[in-house]
C-alpha positions as CSV (number, residue, x, y, z in Angstrom):
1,X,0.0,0.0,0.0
2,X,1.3,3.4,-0.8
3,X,0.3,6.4,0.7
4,X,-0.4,9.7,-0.8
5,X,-1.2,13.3,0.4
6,X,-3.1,13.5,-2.9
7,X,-4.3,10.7,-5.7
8,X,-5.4,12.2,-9.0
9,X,-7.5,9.4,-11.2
10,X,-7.1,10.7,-14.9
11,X,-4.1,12.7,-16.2
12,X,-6.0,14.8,-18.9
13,X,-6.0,18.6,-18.9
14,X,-7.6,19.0,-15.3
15,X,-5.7,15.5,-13.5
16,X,-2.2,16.6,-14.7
17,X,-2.7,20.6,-13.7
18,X,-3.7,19.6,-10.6
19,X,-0.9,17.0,-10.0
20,X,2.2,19.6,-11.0
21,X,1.1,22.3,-9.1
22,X,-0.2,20.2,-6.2
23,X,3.2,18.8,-6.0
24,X,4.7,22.0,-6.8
25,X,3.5,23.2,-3.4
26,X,5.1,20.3,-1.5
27,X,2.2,18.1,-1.7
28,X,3.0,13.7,-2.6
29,X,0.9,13.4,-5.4
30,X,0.0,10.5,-7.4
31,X,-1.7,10.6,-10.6
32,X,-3.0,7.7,-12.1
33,X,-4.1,7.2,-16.0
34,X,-5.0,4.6,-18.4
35,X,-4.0,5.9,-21.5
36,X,-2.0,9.3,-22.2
37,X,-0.8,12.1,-20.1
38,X,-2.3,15.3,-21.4
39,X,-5.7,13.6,-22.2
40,X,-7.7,13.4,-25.7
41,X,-6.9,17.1,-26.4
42,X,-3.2,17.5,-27.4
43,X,-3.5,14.4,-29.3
44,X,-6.7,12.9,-30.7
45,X,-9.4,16.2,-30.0
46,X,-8.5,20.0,-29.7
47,X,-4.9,20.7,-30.8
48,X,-4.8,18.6,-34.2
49,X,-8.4,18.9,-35.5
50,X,-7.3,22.9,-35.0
51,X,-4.4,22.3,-37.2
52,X,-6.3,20.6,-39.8
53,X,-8.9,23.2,-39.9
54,X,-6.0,26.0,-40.4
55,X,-4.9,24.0,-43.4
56,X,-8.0,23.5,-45.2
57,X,-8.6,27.4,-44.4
58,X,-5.4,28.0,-45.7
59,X,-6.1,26.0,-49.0
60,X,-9.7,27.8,-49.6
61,X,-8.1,31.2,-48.9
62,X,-5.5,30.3,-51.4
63,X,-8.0,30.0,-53.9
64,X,-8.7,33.5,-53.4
65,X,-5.7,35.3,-54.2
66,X,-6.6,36.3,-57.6
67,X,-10.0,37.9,-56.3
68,X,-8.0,39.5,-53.2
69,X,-5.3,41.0,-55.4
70,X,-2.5,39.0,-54.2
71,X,-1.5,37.6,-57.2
72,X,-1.9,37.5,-61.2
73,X,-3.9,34.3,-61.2
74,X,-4.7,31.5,-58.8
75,X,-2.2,29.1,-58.0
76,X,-2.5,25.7,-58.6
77,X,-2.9,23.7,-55.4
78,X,-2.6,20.4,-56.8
79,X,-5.0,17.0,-56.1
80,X,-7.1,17.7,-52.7
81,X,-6.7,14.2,-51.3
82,X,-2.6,14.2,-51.6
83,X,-2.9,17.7,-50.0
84,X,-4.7,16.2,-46.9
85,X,-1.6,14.0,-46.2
86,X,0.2,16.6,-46.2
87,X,-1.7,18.1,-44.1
88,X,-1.7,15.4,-42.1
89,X,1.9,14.8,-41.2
90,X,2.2,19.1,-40.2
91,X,-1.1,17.7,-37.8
92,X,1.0,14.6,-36.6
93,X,3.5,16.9,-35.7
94,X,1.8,19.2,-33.9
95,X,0.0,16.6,-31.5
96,X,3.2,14.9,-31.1
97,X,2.4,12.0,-33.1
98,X,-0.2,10.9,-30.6
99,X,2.7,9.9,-28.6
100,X,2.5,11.1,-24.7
101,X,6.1,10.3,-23.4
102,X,7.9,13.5,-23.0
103,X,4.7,14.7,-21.4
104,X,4.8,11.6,-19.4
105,X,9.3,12.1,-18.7
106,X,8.3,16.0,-17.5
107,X,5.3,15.1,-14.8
108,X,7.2,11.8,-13.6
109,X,10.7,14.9,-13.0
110,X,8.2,17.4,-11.4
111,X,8.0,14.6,-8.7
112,X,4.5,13.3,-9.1
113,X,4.3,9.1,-9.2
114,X,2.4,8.6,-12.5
115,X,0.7,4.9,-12.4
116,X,-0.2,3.4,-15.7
117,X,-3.5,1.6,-15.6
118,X,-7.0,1.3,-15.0
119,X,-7.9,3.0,-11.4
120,X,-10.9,1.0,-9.2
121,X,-12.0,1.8,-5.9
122,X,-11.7,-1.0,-3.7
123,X,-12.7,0.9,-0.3
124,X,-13.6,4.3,1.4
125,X,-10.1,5.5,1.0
126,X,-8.2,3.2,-1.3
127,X,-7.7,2.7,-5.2
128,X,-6.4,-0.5,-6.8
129,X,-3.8,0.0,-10.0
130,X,-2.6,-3.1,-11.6
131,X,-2.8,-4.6,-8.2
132,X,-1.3,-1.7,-6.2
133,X,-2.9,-0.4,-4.1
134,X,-2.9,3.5,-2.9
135,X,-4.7,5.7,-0.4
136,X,-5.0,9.5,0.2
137,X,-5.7,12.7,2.2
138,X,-7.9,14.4,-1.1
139,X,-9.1,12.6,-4.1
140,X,-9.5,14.0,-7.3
141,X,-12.0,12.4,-9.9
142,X,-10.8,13.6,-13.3
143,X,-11.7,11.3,-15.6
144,X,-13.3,12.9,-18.6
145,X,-16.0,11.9,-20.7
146,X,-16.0,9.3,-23.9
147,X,-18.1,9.1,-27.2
148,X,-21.7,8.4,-27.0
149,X,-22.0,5.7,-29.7
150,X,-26.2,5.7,-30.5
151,X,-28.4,2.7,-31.2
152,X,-28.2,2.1,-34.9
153,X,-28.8,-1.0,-36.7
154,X,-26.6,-2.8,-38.5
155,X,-24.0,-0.4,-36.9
156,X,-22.0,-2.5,-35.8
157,X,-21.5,-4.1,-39.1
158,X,-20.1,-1.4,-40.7
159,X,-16.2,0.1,-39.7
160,X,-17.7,3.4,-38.9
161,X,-15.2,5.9,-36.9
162,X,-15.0,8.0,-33.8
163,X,-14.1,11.9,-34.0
164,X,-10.5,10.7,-32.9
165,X,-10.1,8.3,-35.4
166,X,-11.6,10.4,-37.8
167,X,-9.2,13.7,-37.0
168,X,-6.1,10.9,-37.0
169,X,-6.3,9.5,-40.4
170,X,-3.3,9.7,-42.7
171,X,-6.0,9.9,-45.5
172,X,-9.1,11.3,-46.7
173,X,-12.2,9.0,-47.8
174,X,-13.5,10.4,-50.9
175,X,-16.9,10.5,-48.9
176,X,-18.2,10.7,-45.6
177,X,-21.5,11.0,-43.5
178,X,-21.4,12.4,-40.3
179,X,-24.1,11.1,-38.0
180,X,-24.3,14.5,-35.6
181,X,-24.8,18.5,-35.9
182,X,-22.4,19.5,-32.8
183,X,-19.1,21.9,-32.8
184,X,-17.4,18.2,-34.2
185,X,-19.1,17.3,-36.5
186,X,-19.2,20.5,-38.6
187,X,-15.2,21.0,-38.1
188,X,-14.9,17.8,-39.0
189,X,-17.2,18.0,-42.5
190,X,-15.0,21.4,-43.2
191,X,-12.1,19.5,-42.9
192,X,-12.7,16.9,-45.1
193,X,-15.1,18.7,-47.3
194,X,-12.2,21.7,-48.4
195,X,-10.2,18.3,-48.8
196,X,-12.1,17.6,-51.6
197,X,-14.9,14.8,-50.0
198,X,-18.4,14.4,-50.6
199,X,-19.6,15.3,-47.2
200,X,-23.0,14.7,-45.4
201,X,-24.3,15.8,-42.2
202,X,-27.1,14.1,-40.5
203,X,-28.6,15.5,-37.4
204,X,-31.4,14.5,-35.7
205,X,-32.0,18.1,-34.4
206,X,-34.2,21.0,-36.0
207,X,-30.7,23.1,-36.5
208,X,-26.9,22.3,-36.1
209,X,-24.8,23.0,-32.9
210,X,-28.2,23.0,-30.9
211,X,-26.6,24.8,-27.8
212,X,-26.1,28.0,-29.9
213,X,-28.9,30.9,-30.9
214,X,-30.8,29.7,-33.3
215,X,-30.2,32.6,-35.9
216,X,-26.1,32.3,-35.6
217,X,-26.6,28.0,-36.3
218,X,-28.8,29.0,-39.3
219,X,-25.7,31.3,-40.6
220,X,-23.5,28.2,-39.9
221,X,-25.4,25.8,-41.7
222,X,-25.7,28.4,-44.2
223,X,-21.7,28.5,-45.1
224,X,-21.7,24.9,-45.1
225,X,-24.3,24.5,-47.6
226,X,-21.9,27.4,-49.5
227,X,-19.1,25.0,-49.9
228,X,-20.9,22.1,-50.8
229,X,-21.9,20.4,-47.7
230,X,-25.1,18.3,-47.7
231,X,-27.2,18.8,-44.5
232,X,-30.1,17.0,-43.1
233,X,-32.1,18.0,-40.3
234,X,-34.8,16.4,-37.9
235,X,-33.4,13.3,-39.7
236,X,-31.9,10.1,-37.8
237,X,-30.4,7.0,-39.3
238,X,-32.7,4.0,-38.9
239,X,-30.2,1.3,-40.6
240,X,-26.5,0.9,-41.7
241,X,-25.5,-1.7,-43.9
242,X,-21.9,-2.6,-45.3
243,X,-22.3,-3.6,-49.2
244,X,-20.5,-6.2,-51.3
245,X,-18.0,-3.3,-52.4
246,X,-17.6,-2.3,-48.9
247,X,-18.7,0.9,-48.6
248,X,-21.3,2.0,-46.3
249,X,-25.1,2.1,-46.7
250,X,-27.2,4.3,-44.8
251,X,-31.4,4.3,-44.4
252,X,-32.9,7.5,-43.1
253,X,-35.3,8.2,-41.1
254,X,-36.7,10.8,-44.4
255,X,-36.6,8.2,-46.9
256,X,-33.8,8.0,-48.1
257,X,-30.7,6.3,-49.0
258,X,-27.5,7.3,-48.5
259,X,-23.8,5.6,-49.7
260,X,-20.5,6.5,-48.4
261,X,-17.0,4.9,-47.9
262,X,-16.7,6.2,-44.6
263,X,-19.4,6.9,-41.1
264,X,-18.3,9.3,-38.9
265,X,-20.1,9.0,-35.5
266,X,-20.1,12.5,-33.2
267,X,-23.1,12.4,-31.6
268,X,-22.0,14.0,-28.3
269,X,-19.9,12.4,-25.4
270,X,-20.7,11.3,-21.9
271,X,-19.1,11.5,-18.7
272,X,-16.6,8.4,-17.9
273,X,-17.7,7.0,-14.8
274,X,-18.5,3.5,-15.7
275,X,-16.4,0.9,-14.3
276,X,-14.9,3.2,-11.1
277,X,-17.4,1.5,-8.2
278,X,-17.9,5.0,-6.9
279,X,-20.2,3.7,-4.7
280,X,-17.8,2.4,-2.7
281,X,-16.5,6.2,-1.3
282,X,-20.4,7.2,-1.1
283,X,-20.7,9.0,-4.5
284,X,-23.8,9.4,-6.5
285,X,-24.2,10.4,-10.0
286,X,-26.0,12.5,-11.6
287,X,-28.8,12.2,-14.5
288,X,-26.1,12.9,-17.2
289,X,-23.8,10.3,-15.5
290,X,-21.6,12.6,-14.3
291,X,-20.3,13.6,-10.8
292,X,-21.9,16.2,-8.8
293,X,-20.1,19.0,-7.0
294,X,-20.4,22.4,-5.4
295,X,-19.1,25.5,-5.8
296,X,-15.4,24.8,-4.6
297,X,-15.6,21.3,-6.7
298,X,-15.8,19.2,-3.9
299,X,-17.7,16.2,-4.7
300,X,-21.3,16.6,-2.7
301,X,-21.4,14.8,0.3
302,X,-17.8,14.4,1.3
303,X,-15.5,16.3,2.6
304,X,-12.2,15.6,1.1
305,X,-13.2,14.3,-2.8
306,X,-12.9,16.6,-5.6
307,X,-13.6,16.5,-9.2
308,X,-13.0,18.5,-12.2
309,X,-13.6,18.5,-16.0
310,X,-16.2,16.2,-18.6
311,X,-16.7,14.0,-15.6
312,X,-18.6,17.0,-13.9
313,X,-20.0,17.4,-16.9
314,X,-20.3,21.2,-16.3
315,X,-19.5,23.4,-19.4
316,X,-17.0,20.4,-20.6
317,X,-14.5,22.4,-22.3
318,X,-10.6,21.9,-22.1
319,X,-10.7,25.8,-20.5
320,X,-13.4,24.5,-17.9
321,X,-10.8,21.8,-17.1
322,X,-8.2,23.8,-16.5
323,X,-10.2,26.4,-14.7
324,X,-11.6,23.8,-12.0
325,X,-7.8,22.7,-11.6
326,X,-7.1,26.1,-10.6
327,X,-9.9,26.2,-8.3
328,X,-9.0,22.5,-6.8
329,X,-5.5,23.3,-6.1
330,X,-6.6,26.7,-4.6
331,X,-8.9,24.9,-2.2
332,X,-7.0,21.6,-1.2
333,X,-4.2,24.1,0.1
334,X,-6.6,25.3,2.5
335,X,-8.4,28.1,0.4
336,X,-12.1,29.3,-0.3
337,X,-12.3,29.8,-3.8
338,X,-15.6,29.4,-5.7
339,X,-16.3,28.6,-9.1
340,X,-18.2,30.8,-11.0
341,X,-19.0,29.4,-14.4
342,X,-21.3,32.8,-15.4
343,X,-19.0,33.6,-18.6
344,X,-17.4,30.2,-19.8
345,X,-16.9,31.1,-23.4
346,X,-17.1,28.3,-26.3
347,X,-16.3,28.3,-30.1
348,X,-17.2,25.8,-33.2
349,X,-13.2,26.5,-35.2
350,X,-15.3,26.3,-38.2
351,X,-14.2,29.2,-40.8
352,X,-15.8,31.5,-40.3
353,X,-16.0,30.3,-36.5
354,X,-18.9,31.0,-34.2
355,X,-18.2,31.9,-30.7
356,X,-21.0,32.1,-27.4
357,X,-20.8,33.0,-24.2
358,X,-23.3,33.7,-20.9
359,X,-27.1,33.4,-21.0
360,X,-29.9,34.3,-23.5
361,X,-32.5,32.9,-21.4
362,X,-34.6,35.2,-19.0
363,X,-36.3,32.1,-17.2
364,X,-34.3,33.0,-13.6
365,X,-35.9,35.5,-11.4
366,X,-35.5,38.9,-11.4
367,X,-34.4,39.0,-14.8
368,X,-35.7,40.9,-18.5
369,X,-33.3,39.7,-21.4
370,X,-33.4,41.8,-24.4
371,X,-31.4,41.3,-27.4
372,X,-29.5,43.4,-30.2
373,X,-28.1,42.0,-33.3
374,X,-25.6,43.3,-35.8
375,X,-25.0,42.4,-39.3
376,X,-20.8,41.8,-39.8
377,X,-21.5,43.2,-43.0
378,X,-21.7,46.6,-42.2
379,X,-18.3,46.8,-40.3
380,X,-15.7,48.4,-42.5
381,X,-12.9,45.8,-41.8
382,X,-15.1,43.7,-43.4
383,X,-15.0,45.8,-46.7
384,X,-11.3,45.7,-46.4
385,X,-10.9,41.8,-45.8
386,X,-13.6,40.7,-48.6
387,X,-15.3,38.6,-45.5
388,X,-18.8,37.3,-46.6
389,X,-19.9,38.9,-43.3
390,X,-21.5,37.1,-40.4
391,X,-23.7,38.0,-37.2
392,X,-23.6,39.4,-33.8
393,X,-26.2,38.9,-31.2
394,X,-26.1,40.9,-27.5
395,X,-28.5,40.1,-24.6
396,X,-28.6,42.4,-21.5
397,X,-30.6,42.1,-18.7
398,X,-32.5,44.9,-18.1
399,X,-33.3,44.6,-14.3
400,X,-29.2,44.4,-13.7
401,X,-28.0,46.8,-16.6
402,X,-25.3,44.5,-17.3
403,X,-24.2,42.0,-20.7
404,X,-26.3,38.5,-20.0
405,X,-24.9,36.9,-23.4
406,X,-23.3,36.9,-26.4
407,X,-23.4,35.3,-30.1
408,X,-21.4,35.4,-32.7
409,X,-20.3,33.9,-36.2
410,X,-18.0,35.7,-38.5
411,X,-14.0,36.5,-39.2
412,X,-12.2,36.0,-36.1
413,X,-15.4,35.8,-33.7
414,X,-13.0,33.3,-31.5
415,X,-10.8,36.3,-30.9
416,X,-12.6,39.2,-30.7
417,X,-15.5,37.7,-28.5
418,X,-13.3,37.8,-25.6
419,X,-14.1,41.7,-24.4
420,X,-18.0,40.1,-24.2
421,X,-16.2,37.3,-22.1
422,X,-14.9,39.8,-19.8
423,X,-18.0,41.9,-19.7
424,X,-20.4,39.1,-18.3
425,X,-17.8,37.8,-16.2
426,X,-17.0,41.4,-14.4
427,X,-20.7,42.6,-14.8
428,X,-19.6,45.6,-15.9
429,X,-22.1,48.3,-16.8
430,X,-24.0,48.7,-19.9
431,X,-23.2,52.3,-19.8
432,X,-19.4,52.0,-19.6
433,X,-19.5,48.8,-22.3
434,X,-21.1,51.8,-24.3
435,X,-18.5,54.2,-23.7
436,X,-15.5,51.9,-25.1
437,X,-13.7,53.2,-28.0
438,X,-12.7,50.5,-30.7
439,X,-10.1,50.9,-32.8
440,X,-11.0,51.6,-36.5
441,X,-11.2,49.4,-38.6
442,X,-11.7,46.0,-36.5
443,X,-14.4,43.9,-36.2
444,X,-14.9,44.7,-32.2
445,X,-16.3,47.9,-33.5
446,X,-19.2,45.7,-34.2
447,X,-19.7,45.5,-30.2
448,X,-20.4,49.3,-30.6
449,X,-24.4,49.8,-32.0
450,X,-26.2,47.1,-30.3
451,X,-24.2,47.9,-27.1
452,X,-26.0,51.2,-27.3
453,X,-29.1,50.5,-27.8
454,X,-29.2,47.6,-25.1
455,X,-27.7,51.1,-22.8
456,X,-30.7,53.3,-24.3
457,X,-33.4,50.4,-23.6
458,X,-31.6,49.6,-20.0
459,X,-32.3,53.4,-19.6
460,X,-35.6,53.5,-20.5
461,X,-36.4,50.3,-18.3
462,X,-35.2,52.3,-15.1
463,X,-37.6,55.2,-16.4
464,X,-40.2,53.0,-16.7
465,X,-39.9,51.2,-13.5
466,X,-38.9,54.8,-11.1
467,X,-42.6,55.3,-12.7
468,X,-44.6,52.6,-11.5
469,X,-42.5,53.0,-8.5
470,X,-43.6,56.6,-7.7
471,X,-47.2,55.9,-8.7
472,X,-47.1,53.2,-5.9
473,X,-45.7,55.8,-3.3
474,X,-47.7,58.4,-5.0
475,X,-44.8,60.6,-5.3
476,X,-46.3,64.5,-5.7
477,X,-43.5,65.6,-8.4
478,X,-41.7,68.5,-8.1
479,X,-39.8,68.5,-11.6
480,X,-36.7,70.8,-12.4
481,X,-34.0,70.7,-14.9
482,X,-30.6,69.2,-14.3
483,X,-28.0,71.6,-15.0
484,X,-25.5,68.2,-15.7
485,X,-27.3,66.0,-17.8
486,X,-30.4,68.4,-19.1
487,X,-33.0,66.3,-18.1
488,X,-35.8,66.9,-16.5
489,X,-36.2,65.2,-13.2
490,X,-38.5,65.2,-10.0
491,X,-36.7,66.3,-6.7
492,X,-38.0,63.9,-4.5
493,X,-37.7,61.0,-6.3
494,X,-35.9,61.1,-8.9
495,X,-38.4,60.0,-12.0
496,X,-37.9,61.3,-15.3
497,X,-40.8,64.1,-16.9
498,X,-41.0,62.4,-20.6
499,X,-42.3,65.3,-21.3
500,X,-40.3,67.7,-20.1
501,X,-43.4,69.8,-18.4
502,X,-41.2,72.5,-17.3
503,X,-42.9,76.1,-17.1
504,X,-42.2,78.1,-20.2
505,X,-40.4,81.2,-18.5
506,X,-38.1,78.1,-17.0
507,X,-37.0,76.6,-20.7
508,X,-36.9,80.3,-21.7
509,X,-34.3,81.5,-18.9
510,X,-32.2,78.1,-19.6
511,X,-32.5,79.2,-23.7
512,X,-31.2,82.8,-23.0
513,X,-27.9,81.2,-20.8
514,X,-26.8,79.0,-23.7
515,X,-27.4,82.2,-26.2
516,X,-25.8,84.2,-23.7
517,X,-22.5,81.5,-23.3
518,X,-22.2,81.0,-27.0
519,X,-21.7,84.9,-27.0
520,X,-19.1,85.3,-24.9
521,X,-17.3,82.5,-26.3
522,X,-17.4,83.8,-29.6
523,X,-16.3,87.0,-28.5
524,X,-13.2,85.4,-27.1
């Protein structure tokens, strides 16, 4: 039996940020994980399905040199399928060849005791690895989430791949169908679409990426459409079948028949709980699957289990991951740090890329949520970068004055989206957000018209409100002028006159000062 201060069960994102730093701060630390250090990101998920999307983007924006004045004709790019192994061995690269031992060499040096294996609870405070067996002070679940495979016929029949397998390929089939409408499955139809594949999407969902506003996922199914990508929605597949030839036959649920040399499944993922007995340390699970935790991550009901990332299934983003870690650490070295998951931003690295964050939703109490859109197309840079435009989408809540949410597909969204990332998450103002100054010409200007008009209606709201206020209090108004702002306003309680019922002799003295100033300034 070995004895730990702190066991870790998965090394993805969230295990192995907790391990280094725990350890870092003088803390034993093992970290257990079954397959490689760093998790599914750096190697099979985020890091190269982002590299193959800035090659194909790279490809199509070649083909627009000629129309962006770059060159004297376009360039000849060669066969599309050749170019995606290309592209593939810069991807291999980049997610070091799927291969996890230097990341593996550099915990193991920071002094945390990485076990190989499949963790299983075999008591209140011990874990079993390949037959060790190791206790703790703290536990921390971080075990992630896997593919949700659905119940298809004939499925199983067919050699149909997972978004890893699909984003690890050294080739490109020369057509896919993608059963799924999520942030994967439209990079991954890009991908292999600008490669030069007959692509099909099949959702079973009344729009792509259901989490996002409905308007921005009608502009993304939209661009795929553009470059050639066959959608179908409210449509499930009902049989799959592997022909004489080999190739893959599908039966939809709208009649029809589709053929394809290769199925992609990336119908969402699950937390990966199965197979842990977590009933043996008291934990319950949630409807989802996953594990349940409060506000400093702590597992509920115990007092010294923690768990962070997909397995929480709480906004199950690598950035979530990491930011959990952070508040783990934080907390196991005797701190009280809450999490507050108000402003977790996510993006679809489709080109253009969409990019959300906060709440458009006015179903909690004591809130009014009213949007403001903005057509891309009528910022300059725009103009200047021959963009096909895109769309921005604002919610404020009205009782609060402050940024609720935020929408967005078009150039660069991913980027720029940040200051509306901020804004939620710091609550700031609706009247300062108004008052910031872009630079010209960028697409944040685009931040700038519905930001004041969600200030103006925010404005109008607390009018309307100091009104039925004061008509419950029944308020006998007393209105003057404000020298500062020029508005007309009771004395006693502050409400606005609409109207601006000031006595005539009143308005007429305030007309003669500002003829009188403008005199003696001009005579200056």
């Amino acid at each position: 039996m070995k004895n730990f201060d702190v066991v870790v069960l998965g090394g993805g994102t969230a295990g192995e940020a907790v391990a280094k730093n725990l350890v870092e701060a003088g803390k034993s630390v093992a970290l257990v994980e079954k397959l490689r250090v760093g998790g599914e990101c750096a190697y099979i998920s985020c890091m190269p399905s982002k590299a193959m999307l800035r090659s194909a983007q790279a490809r199509t924006l070649a083909k627009k040199l000629l129309a962006l004045g770059a060159a004297t004709k376009n360039p000849d790019l060669g066969d599309a399928f050749q170019a995606f192994e290309i592209a593939a061995r810069r991807r291999d690269e980049i997610a070091s060849y799927r291969n996890d031992t230097d990341t593996a060499s550099e915990i193991i040096k920071s002094g945390v005791a990485l076990f190989r294996g499949d963790g299983v609870f075999t008591g209140i405070n011990s874990l079993s690895v390949n037959g060790e067996s190791l206790t703790w002070i703290d536990l921390v679940i971080a075990t992630g989430s896997e593919a949700t495979i659905p119940d298809i016929p004939g499925l199983s029949s067919i050699d149909y791949w997972r978004s890893d397998q699909a984003i690890s390929t050294p080739n490109a089939p020369k057509s896919i169908a993608i059963v799924g409408g999520g942030p994967v499955a439209c990079e991954l139809a890009q991908i292999f679409s600008r490669f030069g594949a007959k692509t099909t999407i099949i959702e079973f969902g009344d729009q792509l990426a259901g989490k996002e506003h409905p308007d921005v996922a009608l502009r993304l199914a939209a661009n795929l459409r553009e470059e050639g990508i066959t959608i179908f929605l409210n449509t499930e597949v009902t049989k799959a079948e592997l022909t004489a030839e080999k190739s893959s036959r599908l039966t939809l649920s709208n009649g029809q028949v589709l053929m394809c040399d290769r199925v992609i499944i990336a119908a969402g993922r699950h937390p990966q709980t199965s197979g842990l007995n977590l009933g043996l340390i008291g934990i319950e699970l949630g409807e989802k699957g996953e594990i349940l935790i409060d506000g400093d991550c702590r597992v509920l009901g115990t007092k010294n289990i923690w768990a962070a990332g997909d397995v929480t299934a709480i906004a199950p983003f690598t950035h979530t991951a990491n930011y959990q870690a952070r508040i783990i650490v934080e907390n196991i070295l005797g701190g009280s740090r809450k999490a507050n998951y108000s402003a977790i931003p996510r993006a679809i690295y489709t080109d253009p890329p969409v990019t959300s964050v906060g709440n458009f939703s006015d179903s909690e109490k004591n809130t009014k949520i009213l949007t403001s859109k903005i057509e891309l197309s009528d910022v300059s840079r725009n103009s200047t970068d021959s963009e096909n435009g895109g769309l921005l989408i604002l919610a404020a809540n009205l009782a609060t004055g402050v940024l609720a949410g935020a929408s967005a597909i078009g150039p660069h969204a991913d980027e720029w989206m940040a200051e509306a990332t901020l804004a939620i998450r710091a609550e700031i103002p609706l009247a300062v957000l108004e008052d910031v100054v872009h630079a010209f010409p960028t697409f944040g200007e685009a931040f700038e018209i519905p930001l004041r008009e969600l200030a103006r209606q925010h404005r109008l709201f607390n009018s309307e409100s100091k009104k039925a206020s004061s008509k419950m209090t029944q308020c006998e108004h007393e209105f003057l002028l404000d020298e500062l702002t020029k508005e007309v306003k009771c004395i006693k309680c502050g409400d606005l006159d609409d109207e601006m019922q000031l006595p005539n002799h009143a308005l007429e003295i305030e007309e003669e000062k500002d003829e009188f100033y403008k005199t003696q300034v001009s005579f200056e």
